[in-house]
N, C-alpha and C positions, 0 to 999 in steps of 0.2 A: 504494500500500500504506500501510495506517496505520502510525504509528511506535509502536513498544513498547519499554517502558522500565521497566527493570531485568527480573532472571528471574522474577519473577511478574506483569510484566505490566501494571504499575500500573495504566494506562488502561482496565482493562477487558479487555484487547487479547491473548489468548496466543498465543506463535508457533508456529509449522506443526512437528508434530511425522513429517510425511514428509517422504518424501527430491524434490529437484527431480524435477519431470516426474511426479511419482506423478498430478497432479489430470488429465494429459493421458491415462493408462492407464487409469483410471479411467472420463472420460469417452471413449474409444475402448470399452470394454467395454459399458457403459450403449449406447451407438449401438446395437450389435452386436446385444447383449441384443433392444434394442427391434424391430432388423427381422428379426432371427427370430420373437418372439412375434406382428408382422403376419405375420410372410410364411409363419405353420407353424402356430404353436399357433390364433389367431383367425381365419384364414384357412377354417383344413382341417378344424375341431374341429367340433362335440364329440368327444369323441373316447371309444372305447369303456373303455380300459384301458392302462396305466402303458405296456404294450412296445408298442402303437400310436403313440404319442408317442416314444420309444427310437427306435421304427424310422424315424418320420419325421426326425427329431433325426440320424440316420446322414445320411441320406439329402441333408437341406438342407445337411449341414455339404463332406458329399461334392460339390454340387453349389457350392455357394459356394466351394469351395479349387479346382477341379480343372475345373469347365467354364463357370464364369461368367468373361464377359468386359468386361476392365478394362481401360478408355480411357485411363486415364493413364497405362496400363503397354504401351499398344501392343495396346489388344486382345487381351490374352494372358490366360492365367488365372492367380492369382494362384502357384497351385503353379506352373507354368510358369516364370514369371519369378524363384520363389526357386532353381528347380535352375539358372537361368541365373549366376544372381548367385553361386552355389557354383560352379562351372564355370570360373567369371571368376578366382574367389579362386583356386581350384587351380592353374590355367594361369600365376597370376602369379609372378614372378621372387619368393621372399623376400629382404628388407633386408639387409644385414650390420649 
């Protein structure tokens, strides 16, 4: 990381006015973004009108949460594995 110095910067250089981790959410979304537009809009398009794309859009997002299977999670879907991890938290003992 470049060094900056004083509050405006001197070098040229301003500092990051998000919070840690925002440039990781960020690019997690942009990912996301991009393989819906292959795997939906460019894929399956042209497409005739606004609720053809809607309905497609239900439908990808339905399949990507709920019956796509993810390897790092055990082959499981990803909905799957968050009601697991809810599950988990319930069952556990709370802290004093």
């Amino acid at each position: 990381m470049l060094p900056v110095h004083g509050p405006s910067g001197r070098r040229g250089y301003e500092p990051s006015v998000g919070s840690v981790g925002d440039c990781h959410d960020n690019t997690l979304a942009e990912t996301i973004n991009g393989l819906y537009k292959a795997e939906v809009i460019h894929r399956r398009g042209p497409w005739r009108n606004v609720q053809a794309v809607e309905l497609a859009t239900l439908l990808w997002v339905d399949w990507f949460d709920h019956r796509r299977l993810l390897e790092p999670i055990g082959n499981i879907p990803p909905a799957e594995a968050e009601a697991r991890y809810y599950e988990q938290l319930a069952g556990a003992p709370m802290a004093a």
